[in-house]
C-alpha positions as CSV (number, residue, x, y, z in Angstrom):
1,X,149.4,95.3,87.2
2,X,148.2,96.2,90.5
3,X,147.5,93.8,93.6
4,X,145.5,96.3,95.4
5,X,141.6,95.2,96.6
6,X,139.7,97.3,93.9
7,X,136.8,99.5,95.6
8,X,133.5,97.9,95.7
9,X,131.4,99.5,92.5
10,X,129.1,102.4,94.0
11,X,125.3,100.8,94.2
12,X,122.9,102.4,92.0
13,X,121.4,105.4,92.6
14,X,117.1,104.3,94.3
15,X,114.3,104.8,92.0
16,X,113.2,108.2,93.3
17,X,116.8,110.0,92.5
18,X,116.4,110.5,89.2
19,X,112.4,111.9,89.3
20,X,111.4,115.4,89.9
21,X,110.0,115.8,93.1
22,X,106.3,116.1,91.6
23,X,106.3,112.8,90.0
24,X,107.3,111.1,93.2
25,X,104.6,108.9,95.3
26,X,104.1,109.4,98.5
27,X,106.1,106.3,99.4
28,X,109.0,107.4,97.4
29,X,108.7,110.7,98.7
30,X,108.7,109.3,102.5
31,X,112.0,107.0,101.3
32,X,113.5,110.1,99.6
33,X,113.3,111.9,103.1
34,X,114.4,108.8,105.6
35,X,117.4,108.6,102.9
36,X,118.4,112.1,103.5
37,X,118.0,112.1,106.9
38,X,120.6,109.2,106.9
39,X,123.0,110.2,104.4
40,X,122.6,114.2,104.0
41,X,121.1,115.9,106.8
42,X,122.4,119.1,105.9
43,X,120.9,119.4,102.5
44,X,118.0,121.6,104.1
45,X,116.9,122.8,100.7
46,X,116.2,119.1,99.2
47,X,114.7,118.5,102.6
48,X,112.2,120.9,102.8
49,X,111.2,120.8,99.1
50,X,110.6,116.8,99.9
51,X,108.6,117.2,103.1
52,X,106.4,120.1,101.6
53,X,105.5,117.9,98.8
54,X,104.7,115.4,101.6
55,X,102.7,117.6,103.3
56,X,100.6,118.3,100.3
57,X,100.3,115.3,99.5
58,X,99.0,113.4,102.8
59,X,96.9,117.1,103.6
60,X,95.0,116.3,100.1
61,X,94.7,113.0,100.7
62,X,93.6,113.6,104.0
63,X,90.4,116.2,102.8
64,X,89.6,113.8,100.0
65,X,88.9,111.7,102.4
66,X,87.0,113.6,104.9
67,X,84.7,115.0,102.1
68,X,83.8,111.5,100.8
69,X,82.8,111.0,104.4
70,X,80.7,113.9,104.7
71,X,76.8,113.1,104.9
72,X,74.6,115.7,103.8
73,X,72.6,116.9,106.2
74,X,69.0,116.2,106.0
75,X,66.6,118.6,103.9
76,X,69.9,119.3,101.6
77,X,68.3,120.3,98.0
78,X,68.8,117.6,95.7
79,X,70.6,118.1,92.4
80,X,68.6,117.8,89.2
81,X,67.5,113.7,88.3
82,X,69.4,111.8,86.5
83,X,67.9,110.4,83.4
84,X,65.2,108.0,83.4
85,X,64.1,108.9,87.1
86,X,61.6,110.5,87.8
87,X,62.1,113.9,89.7
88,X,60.2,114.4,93.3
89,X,57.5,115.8,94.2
């Protein structure tokens, strides 16, 4: 029998390690790239496959958002009435 301090058991791998870099959130992905640049800053390959799925991400977020705050402009044709009102004249 040894007497020798055993090694502390290696934590478990986050969440995100296991997922294909699709299925990640945008949180995970943003934890995912903070935890590289920490632990493996020379994995470029990872690194830019995570912050182009970033970018994506936040840039479709970003013109989602700017389209739901579009107002049409004034005089814009109208699409066809819904049902039960009536259309105008």
């Amino acid at each position: 029998m040894t007497t020798e301090p055993r090694a502390a058991p290696h934590p478990a791998p986050p969440r995100w390690a296991v997922k294909p870099v699709r299925q990640l959130t945008a949180g995970e992905l943003a934890e995912a790239l903070a935890y590289l640049e920490r632990h493996r800053p020379d994995d470029d390959v990872l690194g830019r496959a995570l912050a182009g799925e970033f970018a994506r991400r936040t840039a479709a977020a970003e013109f989602a958002r700017r389209a739901a705050d579009r107002v049409p402009p004034r005089g814009a044709a109208r699409s066809a009435p819904d049902a039960g009102e009536s259309p105008r004249a």
